[in-house]
C-alpha positions in Angstrom: 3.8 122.6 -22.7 4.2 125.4 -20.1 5.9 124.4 -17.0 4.5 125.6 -13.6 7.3 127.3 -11.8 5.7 130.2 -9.4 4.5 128.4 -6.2 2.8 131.6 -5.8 0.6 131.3 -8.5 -1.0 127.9 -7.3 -4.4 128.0 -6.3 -5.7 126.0 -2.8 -7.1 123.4 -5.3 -3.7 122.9 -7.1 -1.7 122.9 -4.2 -3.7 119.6 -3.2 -3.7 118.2 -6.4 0.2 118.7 -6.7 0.7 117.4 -3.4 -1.5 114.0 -3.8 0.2 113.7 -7.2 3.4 113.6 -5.7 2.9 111.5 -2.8 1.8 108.9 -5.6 -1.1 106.4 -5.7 -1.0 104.2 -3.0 -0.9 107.1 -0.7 -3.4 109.5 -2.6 -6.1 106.2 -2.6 -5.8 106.0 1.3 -6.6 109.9 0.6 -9.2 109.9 -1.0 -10.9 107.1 1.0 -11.4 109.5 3.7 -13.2 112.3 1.3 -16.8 112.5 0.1 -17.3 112.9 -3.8 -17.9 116.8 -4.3 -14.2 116.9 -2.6 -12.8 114.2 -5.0 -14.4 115.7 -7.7 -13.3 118.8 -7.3 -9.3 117.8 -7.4 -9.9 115.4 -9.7 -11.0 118.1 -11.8 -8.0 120.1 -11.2 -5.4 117.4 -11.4 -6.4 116.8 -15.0 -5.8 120.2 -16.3 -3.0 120.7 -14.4 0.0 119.9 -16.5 3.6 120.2 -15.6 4.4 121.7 -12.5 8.3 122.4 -11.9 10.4 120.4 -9.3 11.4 123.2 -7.4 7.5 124.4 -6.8 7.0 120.4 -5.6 9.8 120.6 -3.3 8.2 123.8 -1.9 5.2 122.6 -0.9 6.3 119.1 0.4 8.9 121.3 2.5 10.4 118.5 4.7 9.5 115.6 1.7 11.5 117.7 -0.7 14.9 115.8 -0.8 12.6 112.4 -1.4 11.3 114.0 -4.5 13.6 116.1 -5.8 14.4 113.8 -8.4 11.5 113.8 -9.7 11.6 116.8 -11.8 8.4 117.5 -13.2 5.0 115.9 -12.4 2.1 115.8 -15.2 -2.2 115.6 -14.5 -3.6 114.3 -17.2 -7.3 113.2 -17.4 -5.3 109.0 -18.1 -3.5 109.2 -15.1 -6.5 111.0 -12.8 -8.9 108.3 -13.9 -6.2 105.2 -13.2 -5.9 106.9 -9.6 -9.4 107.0 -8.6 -9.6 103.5 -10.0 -7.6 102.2 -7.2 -9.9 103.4 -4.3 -13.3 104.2 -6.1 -16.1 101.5 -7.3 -16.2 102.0 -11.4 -19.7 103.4 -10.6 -18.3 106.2 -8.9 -14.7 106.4 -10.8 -17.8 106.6 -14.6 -19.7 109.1 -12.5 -16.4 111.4 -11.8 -14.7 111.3 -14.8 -18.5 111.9 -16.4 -18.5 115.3 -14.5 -15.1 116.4 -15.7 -15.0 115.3 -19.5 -18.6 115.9 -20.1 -20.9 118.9 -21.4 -21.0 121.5 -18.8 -23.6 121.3 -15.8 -23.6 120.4 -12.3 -26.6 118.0 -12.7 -27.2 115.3 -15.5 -30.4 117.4 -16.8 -28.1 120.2 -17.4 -25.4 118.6 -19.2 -28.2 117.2 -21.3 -29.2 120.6 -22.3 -25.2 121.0 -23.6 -25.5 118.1 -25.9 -26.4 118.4 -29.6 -30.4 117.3 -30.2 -29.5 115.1 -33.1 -27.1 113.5 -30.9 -29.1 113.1 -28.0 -32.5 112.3 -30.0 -30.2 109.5 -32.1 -29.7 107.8 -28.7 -33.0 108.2 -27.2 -34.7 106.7 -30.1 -33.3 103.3 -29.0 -34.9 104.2 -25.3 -38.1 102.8 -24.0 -40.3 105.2 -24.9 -40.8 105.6 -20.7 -37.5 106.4 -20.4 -37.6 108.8 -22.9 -40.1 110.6 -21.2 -38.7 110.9 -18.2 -35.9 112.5 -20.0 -37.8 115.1 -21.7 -39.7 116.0 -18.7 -36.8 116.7 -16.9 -35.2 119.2 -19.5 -35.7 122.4 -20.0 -38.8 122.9 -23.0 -36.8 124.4 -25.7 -34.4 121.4 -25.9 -36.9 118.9 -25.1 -39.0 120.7 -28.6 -35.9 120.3 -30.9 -35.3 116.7 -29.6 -38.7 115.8 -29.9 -39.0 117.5 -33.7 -36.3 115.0 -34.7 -37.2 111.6 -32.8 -39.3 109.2 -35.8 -43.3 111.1 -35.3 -44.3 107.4 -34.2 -41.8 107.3 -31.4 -42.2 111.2 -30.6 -46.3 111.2 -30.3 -46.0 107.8 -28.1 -43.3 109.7 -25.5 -45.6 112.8 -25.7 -48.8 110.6 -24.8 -46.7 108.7 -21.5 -45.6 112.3 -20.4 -49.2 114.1 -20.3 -50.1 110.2 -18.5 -46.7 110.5 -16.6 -47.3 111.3 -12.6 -44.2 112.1 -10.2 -41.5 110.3 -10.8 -40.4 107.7 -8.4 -36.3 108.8 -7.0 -35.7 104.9 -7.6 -36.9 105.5 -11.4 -35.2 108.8 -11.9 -32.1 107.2 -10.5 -32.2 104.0 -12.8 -32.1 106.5 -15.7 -29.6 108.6 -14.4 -27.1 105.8 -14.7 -28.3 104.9 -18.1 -27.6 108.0 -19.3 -24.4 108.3 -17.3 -22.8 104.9 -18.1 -24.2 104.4 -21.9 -24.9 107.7 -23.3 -22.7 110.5 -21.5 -19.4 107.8 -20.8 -19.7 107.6 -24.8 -20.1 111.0 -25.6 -16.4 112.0 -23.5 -14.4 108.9 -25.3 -16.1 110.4 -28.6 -15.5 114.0 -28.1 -11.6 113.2 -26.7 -10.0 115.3 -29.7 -8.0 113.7 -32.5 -4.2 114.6 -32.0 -3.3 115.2 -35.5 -6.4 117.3 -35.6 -4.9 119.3 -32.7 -1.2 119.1 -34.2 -3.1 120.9 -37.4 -4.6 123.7 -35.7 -1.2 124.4 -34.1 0.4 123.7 -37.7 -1.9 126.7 -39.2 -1.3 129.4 -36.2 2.8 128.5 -37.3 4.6 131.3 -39.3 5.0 129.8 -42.8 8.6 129.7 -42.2 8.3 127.6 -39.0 5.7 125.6 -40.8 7.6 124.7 -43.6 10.5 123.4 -40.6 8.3 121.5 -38.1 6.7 120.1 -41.4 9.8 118.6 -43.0 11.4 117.4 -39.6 7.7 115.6 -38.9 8.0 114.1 -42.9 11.5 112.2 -41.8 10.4 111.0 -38.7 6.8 110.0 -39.5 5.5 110.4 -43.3 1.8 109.5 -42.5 1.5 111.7 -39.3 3.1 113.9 -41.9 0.7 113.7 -44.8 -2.6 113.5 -42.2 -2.0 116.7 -40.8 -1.4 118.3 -44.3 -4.9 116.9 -45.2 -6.3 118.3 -42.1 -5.0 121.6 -42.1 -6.5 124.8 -43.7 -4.7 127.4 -46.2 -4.1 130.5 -48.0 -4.5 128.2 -50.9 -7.6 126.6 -49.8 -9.2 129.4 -50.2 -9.9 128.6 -54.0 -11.7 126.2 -53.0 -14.6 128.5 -51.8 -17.4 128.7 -54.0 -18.1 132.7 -55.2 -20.7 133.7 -52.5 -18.3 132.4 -49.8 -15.8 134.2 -51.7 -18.1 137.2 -51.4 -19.1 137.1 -47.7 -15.1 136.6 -46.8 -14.5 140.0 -49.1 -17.0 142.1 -47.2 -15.6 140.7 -43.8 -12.1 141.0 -44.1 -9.5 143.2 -42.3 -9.9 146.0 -45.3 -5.8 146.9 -44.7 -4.9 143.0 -44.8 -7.2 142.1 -47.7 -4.4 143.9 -50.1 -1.4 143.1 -48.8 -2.4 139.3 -49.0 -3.5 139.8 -52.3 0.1 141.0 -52.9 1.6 138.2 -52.3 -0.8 135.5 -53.7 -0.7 133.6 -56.9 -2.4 135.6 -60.6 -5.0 132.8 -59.9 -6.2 133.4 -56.6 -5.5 137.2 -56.9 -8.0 136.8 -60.2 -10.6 134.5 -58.2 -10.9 137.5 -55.8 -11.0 140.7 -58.5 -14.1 138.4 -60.3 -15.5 138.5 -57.2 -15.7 142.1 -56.7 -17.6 145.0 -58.0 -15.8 146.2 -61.1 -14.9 149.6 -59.4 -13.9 147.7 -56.0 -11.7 145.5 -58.1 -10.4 148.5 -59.8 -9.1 150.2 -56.8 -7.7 147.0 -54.9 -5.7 146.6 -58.2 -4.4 150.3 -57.7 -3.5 150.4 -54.0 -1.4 146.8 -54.5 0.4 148.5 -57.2 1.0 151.3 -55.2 2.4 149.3 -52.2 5.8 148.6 -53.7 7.9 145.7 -52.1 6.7 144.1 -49.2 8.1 142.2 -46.6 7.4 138.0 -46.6 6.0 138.2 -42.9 3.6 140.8 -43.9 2.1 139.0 -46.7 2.1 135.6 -45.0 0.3 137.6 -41.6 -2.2 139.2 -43.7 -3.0 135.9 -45.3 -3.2 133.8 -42.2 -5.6 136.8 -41.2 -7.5 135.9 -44.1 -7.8 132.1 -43.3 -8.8 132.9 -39.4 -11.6 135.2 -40.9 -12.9 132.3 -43.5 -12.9 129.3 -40.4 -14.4 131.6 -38.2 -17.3 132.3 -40.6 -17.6 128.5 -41.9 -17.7 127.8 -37.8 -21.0 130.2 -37.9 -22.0 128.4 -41.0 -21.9 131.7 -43.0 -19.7 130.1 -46.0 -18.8 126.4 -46.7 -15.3 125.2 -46.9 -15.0 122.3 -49.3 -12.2 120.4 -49.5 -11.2 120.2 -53.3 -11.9 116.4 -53.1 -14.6 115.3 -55.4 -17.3 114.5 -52.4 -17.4 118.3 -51.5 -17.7 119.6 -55.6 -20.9 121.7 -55.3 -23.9 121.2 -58.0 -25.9 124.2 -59.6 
């Protein structure tokens, strides 16, 4: 993790942050007593994407503090150590609704960040809702959302929320309010613990942007210290290799949008197999010519070949993200029938 070091690069927000991190949590709580919630939101916020900031930009901005801290080397805002913070000066009501607005699905108000979550998601919770409540729901987001949520909701349920809406009059501020904090402290509290990101999934990702070289290292040093953390993030992480596991059209559509000057020199450097699985996929002619210009490459260097396939294996994730090709897995689960 990058470590802050330029005080001038701090923004007013960070400076505050890094200065009620450092004056610790008994202090910061008498703090924040004194601010409203659109303050304490806002460097809440900040504190939990702030990472480490050096010692010497903390003795900076404490100025006459500094020789009481400077032993403290680095600090680190996390979204754990935020959320314990607020905890000591803020009712869990309030401490739920902050840590909502910063883990949650983009918006300012709840009806927005409803219109960030998934419909199936959002229609699999509503669906255990009093049909009123529902309503109130989809009356308060935007049509186009409240259609797609609607279309998936059981046609029992959906027509009976439909019928209290056209019935529905204005909604009392007590009512709205009592669904706000239903949606707030079961369905949007959930949704943040849920969508908190695996670790080894993130430890993968990082494992597949690695040079093979440095790969190969970080992978056998991880295998002596931890064999499982080891062996999950090798089943998590995506390959040059993986690619045979692609059925023919996917194999197709990643052909036709390829880097044209990598496509060969990854080739180059690929197995007869997977070289084979990508010629059948080509027009005879096509296949013809990529034969000729690898052949008339000569020798070339590991970190070419290994770039140019890496290139390859961003192309193919980025076109299963659009849902363009499938990846499967090789597992027996994902084995396509025709």
């Amino acid at each position: 993790m990058r470590v802050r070091e330029d005080y001038r690069t701090l923004s007013g927000a960070e400076k505050a942050a890094v200065f009620l991190l450092a004056l610790g949590e008994e202090q910061t709580a008498r703090v924040f007593e004194h601010m409203d919630d659109d303050e304490i939101l806002e460097i809440s916020q900040t504190m939990s994407s702030l990472g480490k900031v050096g010692a010497t930009v903390v003795e900076h901005l404490l100025g006459e503090f500094s020789e009481n801290i400077s032993s403290t080397n680095t600090l680190v805002g996390s979204l754990d150590s935020t959320e314990r913070l607020l905890e000591r000066v803020l009712g869990q009501d309030r401490v739920s609704s902050i840590m909502e607005e910063i883990r949650g699905p983009a918006g300012r108000t709840m009806w927005e960040k409803l219109g960030n979550v998934n419909e199936e998601i959002l229609a699999n919770f509503l669906q255990k809702e009093y049909p009123q409540t529902v309503a109130v729901v989809m009356s308060k987001i935007n049509a186009e959302h409240a259609a797609r949520v609607l279309s998936i909701l059981p046609e029992g349920f959906a027509m009976e929320v439909v019928m209290r809406m056209l019935r529905m009059e204005t909604v009392q501020k007590e009512i709205l309010e009592d669904v706000e904090k239903i949606l707030r402290t079961e369905f949007m509290s959930n949704l943040a613990r849920t969508n908190r990101r695996d670790s080894h999934e993130l430890m993968a990702d990082i494992f597949n942007n690695f040079e093979r070289s440095a790969e190969a290292k970080f992978m056998e040093s991880l295998e002596e210290r931890s064999q499982d953390s080891a062996e999950r993030i090798r089943s998590l992480m995506f390959t040059f290799e993986d690619l045979q596991n692609l059925d023919p059209s996917g194999i197709q559509t990643l052909i036709r949008s390829a880097d044209k000057t990598k496509l060969p020199v990854a080739l180059k450097g690929a197995k007869e197999e997977m070289q084979d699985l990508f010629f059948s996929n080509m027009s005879e002619r096509a296949a013809k010519i990529m034969k000729e210009d690898i052949a008339a490459m000569g020798p070339v260097r590991l970190k070419d070949v290994e770039e140019s396939q890496s290139s390859l294996v961003t192309t193919a994730k980025a076109l299963a993200d659009r849902g363009d090709i499938t990846i499967a897995s090789g597992d027996a689960e994902d084995e396509l029938i025709y």
